[in-house]
C-alpha positions, -999 to +999 in steps of 0.1 A: +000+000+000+008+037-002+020+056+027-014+077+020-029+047+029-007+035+057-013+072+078-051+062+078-042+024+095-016+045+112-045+067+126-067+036+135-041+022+160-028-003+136+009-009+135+029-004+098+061-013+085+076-015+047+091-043+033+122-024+018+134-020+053+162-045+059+154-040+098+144-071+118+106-061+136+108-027+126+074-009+128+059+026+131+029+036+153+010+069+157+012+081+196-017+099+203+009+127+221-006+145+251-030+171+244-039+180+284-004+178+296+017+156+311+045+164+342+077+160+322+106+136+340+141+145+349+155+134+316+132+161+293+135+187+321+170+187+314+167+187+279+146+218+280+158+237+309+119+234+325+114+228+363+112+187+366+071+182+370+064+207+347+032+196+328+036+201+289+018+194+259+028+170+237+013+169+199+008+134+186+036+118+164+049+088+148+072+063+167+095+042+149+111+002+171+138+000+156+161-033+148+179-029+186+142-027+200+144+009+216+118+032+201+125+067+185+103+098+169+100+094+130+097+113+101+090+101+070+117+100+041+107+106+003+118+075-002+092+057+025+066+085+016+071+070-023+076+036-018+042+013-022+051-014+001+040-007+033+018-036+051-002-036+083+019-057+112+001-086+129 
C-alpha cells in the first residue's frame, strides 16, 4: 500500500512497517501525544531547561522500534513516503 494509505491504518491504531526495510521487527505507530499535559521527567527537564514536574503538551507523532528494540520519533523520508510497500503488522 501507499503511505497515504498507511497514515489512515496508522491513525486507526494499527501498527505499519515496509518491506524495503532491511530491519528485523521494525514498525511505526502513531502516539496519540498529550493534548492535556503531562509532568515532564528529569530526563526532558533537562533537555529543555523546564522545572522537573512541569506539565507540557505534547502533539501526537509517529514512533519508529527500531532493529535494537528501543523506540525513536520518525519522520517520514521521500523514499518511504514514495515507496508502495507498506503492510499492516500482525
Amino acid at each position: 500500500m501507499t503511505f497515504s494509505e498507511a497514515l489512515q491504518y496508522l491513525k486507526d491504531g494499527e501498527k505499519l512497517a515496509r518491506e524495503g526495510w532491511n530491519g528485523v521487527n521494525m514498525f511505526i505507530v502513531h502516539q496519540n501525544g498529550y493534548p492535556d499535559g503531562i509532568a515532564i521527567n528529569k530526563n526532558t527537564a533537562e533537555a529543555t531547561g523546564l522545572a522537573e514536574g512541569t506539565v507540557c503538551v505534547f502533539r501526537s507523532y509517529l514512533m519508529m522500534r527500531t532493529a535494537d528494540g528501543s523506540f525513536v520519533p520518525w519522520v517520514v523520508s521521500q523514499t518511504d513516503l514514495l515507496e508502495e510497500d507498506w503492510y499492516v503488522v500482525d
